[in-house]
C-alpha positions as a Markdown table, in Angstrom:
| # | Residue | x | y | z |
|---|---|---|---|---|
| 1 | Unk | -11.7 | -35.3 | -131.9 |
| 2 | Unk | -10.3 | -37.6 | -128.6 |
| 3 | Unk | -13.8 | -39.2 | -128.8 |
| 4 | Unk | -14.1 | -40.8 | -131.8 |
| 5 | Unk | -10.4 | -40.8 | -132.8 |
| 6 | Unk | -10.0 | -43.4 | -129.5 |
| 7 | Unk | -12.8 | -44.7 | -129.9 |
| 8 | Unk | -12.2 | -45.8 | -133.7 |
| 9 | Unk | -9.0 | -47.2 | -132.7 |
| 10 | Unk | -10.4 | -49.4 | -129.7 |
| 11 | Unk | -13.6 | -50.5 | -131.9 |
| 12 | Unk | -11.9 | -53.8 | -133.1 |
| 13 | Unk | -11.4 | -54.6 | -129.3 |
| 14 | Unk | -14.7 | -53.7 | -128.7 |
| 15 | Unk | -16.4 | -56.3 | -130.9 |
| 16 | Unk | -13.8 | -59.0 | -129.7 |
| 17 | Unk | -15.2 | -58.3 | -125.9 |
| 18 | Unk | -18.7 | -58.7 | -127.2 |
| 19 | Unk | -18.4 | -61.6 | -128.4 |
| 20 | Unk | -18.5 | -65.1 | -126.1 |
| 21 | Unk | -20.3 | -65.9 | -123.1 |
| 22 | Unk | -18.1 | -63.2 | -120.7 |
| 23 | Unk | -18.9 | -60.5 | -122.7 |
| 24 | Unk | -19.9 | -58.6 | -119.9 |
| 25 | Unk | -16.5 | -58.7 | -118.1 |
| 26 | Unk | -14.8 | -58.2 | -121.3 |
| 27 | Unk | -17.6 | -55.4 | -122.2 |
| 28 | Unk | -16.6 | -53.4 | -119.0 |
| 29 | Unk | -12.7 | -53.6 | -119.6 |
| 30 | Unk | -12.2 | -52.4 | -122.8 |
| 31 | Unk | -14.8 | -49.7 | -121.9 |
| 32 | Unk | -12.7 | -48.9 | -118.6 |
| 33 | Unk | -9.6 | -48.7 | -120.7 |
| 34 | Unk | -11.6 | -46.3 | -123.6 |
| 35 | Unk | -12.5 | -43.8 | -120.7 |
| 36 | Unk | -8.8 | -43.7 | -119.4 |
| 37 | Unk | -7.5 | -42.6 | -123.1 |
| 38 | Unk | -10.0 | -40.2 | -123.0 |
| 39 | Unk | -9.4 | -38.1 | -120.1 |
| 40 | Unk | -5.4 | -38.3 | -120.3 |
| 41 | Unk | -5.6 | -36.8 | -123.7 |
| 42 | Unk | -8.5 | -34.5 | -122.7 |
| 43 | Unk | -5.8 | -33.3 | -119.5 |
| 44 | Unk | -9.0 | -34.5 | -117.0 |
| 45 | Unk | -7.6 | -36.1 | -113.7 |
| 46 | Unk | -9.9 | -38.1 | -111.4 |
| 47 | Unk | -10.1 | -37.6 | -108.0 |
| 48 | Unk | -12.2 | -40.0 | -106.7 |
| 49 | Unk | -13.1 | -39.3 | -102.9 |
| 50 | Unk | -15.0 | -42.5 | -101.2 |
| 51 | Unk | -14.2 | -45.4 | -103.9 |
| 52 | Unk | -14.1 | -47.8 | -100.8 |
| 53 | Unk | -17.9 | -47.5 | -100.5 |
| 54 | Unk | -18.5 | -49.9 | -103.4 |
| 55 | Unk | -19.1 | -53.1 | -102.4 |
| 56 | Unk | -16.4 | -55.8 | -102.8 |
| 57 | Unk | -19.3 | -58.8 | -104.1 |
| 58 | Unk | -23.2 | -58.6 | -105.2 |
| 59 | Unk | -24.6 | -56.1 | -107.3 |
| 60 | Unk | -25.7 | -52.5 | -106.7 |
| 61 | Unk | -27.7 | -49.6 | -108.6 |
| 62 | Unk | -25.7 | -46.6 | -108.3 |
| 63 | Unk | -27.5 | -43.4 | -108.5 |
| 64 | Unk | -25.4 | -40.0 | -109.9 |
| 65 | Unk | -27.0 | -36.5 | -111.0 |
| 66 | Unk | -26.5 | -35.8 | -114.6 |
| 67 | Unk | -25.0 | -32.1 | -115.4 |
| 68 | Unk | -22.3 | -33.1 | -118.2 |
| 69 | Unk | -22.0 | -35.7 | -120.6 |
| 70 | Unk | -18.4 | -36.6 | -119.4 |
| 71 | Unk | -20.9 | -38.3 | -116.6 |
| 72 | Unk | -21.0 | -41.3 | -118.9 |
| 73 | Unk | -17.1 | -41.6 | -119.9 |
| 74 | Unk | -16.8 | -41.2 | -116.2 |
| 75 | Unk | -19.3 | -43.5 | -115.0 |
| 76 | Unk | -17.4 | -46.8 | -117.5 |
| 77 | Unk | -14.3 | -45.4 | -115.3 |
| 78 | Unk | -14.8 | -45.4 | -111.6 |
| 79 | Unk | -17.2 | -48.9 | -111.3 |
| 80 | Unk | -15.1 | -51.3 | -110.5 |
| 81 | Unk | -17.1 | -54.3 | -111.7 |
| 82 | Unk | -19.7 | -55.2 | -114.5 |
| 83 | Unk | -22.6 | -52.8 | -114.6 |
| 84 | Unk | -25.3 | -52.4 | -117.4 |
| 85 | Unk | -25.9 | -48.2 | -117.7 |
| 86 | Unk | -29.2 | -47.2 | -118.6 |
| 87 | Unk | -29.2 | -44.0 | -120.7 |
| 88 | Unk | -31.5 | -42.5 | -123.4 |
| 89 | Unk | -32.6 | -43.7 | -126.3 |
| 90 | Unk | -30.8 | -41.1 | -128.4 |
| 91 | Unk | -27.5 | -42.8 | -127.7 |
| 92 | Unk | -28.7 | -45.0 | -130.6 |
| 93 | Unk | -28.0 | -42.9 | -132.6 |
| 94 | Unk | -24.6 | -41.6 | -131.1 |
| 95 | Unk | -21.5 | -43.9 | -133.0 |
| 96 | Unk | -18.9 | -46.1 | -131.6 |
| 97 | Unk | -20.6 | -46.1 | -128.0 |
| 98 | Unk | -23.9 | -47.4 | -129.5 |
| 99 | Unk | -22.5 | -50.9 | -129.9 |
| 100 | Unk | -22.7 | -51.5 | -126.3 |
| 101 | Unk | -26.7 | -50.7 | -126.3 |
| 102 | Unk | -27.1 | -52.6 | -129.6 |
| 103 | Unk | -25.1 | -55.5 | -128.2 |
| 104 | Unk | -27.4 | -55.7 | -124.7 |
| 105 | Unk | -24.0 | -54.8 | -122.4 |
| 106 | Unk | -26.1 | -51.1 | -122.0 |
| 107 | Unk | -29.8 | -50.6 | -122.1 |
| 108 | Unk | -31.4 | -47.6 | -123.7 |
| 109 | Unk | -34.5 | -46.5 | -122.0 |
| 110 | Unk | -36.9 | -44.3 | -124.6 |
| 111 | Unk | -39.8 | -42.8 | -122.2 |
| 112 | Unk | -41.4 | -41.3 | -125.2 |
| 113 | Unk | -42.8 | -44.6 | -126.0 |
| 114 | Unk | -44.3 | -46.8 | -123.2 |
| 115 | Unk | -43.7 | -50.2 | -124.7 |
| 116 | Unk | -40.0 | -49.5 | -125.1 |
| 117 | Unk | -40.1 | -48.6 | -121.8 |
| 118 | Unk | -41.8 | -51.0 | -120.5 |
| 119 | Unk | -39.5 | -53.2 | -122.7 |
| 120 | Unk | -36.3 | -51.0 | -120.5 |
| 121 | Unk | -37.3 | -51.8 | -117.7 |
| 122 | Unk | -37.7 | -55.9 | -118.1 |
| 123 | Unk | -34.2 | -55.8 | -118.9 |
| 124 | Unk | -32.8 | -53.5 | -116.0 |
| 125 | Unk | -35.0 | -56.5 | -114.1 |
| 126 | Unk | -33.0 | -59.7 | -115.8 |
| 127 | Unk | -30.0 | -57.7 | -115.4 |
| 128 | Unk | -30.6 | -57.7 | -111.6 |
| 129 | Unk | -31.5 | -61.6 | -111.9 |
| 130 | Unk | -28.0 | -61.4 | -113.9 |
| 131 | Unk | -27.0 | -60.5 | -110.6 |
| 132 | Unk | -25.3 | -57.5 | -113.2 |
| 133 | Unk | -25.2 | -53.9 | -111.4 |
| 134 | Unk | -26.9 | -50.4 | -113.3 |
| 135 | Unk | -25.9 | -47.2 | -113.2 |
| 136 | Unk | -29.0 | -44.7 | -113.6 |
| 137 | Unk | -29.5 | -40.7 | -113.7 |
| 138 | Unk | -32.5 | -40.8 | -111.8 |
| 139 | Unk | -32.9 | -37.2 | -113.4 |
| 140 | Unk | -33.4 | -39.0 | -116.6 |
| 141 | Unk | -32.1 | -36.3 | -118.3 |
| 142 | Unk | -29.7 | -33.1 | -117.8 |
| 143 | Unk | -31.4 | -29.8 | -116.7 |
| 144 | Unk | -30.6 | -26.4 | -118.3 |
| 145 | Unk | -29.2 | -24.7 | -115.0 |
| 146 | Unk | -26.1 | -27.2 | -113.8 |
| 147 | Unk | -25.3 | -28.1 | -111.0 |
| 148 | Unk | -28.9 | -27.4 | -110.2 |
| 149 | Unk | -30.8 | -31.1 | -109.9 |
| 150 | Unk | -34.0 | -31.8 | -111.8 |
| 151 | Unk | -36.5 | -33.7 | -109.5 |
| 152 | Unk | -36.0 | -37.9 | -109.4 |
| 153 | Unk | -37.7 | -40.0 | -111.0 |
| 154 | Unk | -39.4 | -43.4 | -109.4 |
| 155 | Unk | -37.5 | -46.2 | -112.0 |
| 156 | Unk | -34.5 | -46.6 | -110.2 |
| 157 | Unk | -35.7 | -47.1 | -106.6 |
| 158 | Unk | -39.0 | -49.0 | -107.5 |
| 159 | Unk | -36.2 | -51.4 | -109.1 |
| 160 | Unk | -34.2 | -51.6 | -105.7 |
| 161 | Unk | -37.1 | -51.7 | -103.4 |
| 162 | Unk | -37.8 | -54.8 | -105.6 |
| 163 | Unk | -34.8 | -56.6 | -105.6 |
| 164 | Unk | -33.9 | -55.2 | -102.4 |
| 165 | Unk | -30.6 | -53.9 | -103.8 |
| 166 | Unk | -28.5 | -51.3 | -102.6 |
| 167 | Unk | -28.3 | -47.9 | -104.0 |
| 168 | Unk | -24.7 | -45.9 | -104.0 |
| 169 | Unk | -24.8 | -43.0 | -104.6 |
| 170 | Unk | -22.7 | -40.8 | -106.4 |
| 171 | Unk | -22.5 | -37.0 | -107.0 |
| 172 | Unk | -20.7 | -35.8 | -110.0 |
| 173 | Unk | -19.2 | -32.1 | -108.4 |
| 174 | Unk | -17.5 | -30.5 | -111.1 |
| 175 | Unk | -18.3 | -32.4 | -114.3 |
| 176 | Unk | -20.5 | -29.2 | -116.0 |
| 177 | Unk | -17.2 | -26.9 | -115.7 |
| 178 | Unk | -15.2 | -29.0 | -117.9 |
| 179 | Unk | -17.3 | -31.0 | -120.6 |
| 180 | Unk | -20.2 | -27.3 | -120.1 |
| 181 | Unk | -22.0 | -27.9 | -123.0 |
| 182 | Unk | -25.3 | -29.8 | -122.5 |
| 183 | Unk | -26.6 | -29.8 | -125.6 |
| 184 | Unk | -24.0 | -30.9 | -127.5 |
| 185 | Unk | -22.3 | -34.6 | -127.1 |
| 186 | Unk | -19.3 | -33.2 | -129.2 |
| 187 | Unk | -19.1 | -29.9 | -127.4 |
| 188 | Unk | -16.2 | -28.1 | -126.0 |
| 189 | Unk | -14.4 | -28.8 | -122.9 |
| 190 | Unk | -11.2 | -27.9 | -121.2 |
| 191 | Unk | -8.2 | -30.3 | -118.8 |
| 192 | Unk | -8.9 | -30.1 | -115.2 |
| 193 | Unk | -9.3 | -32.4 | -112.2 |
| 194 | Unk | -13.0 | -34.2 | -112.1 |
| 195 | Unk | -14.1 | -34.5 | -108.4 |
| 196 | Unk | -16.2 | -37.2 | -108.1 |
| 197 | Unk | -17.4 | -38.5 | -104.6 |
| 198 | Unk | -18.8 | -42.2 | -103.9 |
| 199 | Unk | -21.1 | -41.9 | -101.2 |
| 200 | Unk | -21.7 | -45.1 | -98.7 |
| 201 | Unk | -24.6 | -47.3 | -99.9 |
| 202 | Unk | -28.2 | -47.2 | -98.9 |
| 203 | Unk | -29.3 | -50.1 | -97.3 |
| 204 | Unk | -32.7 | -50.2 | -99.3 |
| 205 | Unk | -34.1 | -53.1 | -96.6 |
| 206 | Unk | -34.1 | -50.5 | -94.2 |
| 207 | Unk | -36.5 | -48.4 | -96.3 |
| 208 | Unk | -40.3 | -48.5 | -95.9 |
| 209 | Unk | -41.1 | -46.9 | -99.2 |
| 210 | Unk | -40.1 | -45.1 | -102.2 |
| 211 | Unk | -40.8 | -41.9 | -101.7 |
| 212 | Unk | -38.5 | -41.5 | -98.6 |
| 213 | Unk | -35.3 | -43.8 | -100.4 |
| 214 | Unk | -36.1 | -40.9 | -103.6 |
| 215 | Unk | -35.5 | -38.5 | -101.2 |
| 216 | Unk | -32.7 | -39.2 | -99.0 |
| 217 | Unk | -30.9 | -41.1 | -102.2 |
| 218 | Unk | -31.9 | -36.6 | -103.8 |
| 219 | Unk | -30.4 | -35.2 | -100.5 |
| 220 | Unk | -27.3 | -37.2 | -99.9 |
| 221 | Unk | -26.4 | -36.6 | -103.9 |
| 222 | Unk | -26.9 | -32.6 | -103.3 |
| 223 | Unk | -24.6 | -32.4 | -100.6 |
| 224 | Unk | -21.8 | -33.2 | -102.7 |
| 225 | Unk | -22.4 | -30.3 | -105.2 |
């Protein structure tokens, strides 16, 4: 399997980067690199339409939809700077990527349990402080009828209406046609071109309140599906 047999062979590398006080930067690199390997040997080409929208300085929470889980290996590809990704607690349990939740580079979110949540979301918060970008599915989850979008969840845009930090948003178009099986990290999958499109940023100041920034952050993701 390309997963873990790339992901075996880059795991020495992937304790070097976590150690030191730039783990971060080093975190992000080797992951960048591990996402490469595993689309060329998967035959997946990127074609990333708007990748001039992310900013060039300052952090950001970028918002995506969630319909595969080539979303993640995706997501470690196409940020170009350090970002923490918040993902579900079950990734835990999944190996080799694990280490970057373990290690505080990622930060899994377990919404089953509201003191590890509330425990989530202080660190999304000193990330932000880190001046560190994160990459959310406001979805929180996948639904069963891709590319069909569950309803959003608040997290995400009560953190940027905080911090007053911009959202960019990012629709995933294709993602469930070649990694299609939701329910299954190590599911099947077939080569083709991933279309991913960068939207421009939200300018959260702008914004009066949440519920309107949930929405338009919803609407602008849609109409790249």
């Amino acid at each position: 399997m390309v997963y873990l047999t790339t992901g075996l062979l880059l795991y020495p590398y992937f304790l070097i980067a976590l150690r030191g006080s730039n783990k971060f930067e080093k975190a992000v690199k080797v992951k960048k690199v591990w996402s490469v390997a595993i689309c060329f040997l998967c035959g997946i080409r990127v074609r990333v339409i708007g990748a001039e929208n992310f900013p060039n300085e300052g952090s950001f929470i970028v918002c995506a939809n969630h319909a595969s889980y080539l979303d993640i290996i995706l997501m470690y590809r196409i940020i170009p700077s350090d970002f923490a990704f918040l993902g579900k607690a079950e990734v835990l349990k999944w190996p080799i990527i694990n280490i970057f939740f373990k290690k505080g580079i990622d930060i899994p979110v377990d919404r089953t349990n509201r003191k590890a949540a509330s425990e989530s979301l202080l660190k999304a918060k000193e990330a932000l402080r880190q001046e560190r970008s994160l990459a959310i599915f406001p979805e929180g989850t996948m639904g069963p009828q891709p590319p069909k979008m569950l309803r959003f969840k608040n997290g995400a845009f009560s953190l940027a209406m905080e911090f007053s930090t911009n959202i960019i948003p990012i629709t995933f178009s294709n993602n469930y046609k070649l990694f299609y099986d939701h329910t299954d990290f190590f599911g099947p999958g077939r080569p083709g071109v991933a279309k991913i499109i960068v939207h421009p940023a939200i300018e959260v100041t702008s914004k009066s309140d949440l519920v309107s920034l949930r929405n338009e952050t919803y609407q602008i993701i849609k109409s790249g599906l």
